[in-house]
N, C-alpha and C positions, 0 to 999 in steps of 0.2 A: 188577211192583211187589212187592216186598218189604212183611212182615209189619209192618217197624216204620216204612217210608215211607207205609204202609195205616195206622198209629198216629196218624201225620203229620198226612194227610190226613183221616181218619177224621169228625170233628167238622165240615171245611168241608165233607163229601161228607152228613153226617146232618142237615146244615142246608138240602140243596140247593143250593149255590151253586158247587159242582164244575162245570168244565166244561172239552171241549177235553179232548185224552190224559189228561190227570190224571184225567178223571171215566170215560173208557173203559177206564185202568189199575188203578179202584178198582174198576169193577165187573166187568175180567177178571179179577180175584183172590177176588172173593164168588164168582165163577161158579164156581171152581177148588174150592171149596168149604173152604178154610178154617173147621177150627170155632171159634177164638180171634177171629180176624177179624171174622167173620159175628156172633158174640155181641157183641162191643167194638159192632162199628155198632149194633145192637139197641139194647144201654145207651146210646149216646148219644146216638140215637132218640130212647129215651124220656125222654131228660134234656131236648135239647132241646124234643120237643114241652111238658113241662111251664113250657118258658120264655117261651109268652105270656100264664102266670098269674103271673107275677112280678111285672108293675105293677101298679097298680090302671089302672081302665078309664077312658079320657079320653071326657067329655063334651062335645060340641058345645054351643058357648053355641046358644041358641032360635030367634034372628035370624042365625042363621049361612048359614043357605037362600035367605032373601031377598038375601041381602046379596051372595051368588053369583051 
């Protein structure tokens, strides 16, 4: 895998949802040790993880338990 195919994928592999060759091609090129690469996943790492404060938080109506 190539630097800008690693660009590609970069975001669907920092979200976890990589799988099959594309996720063993992503992570035989972090192994390889890219530092461009490896920094890019980091940032959107940390973008992603900030992205299950984006919504506000959904509340179960009260009788939601019984009602299952």
């Amino acid at each position: 895998m190539t630097c800008d195919e690693l660009r590609e994928a970069g975001t669907l592999y920092a979200l976890g949802i990589l799988t099959g060759d594309e996720l063993g091609e992503v992570e035989a090129h972090l192994r390889r040790g890219c530092p461009a690469c490896t920094h890019e996943v980091e940032r959107m790492r940390r973008v992603t993880d900030l992205l299950r404060f984006a919504a506000p938080a959904a509340h179960s109506p009260a009788d939601a338990k019984a009602r299952l």
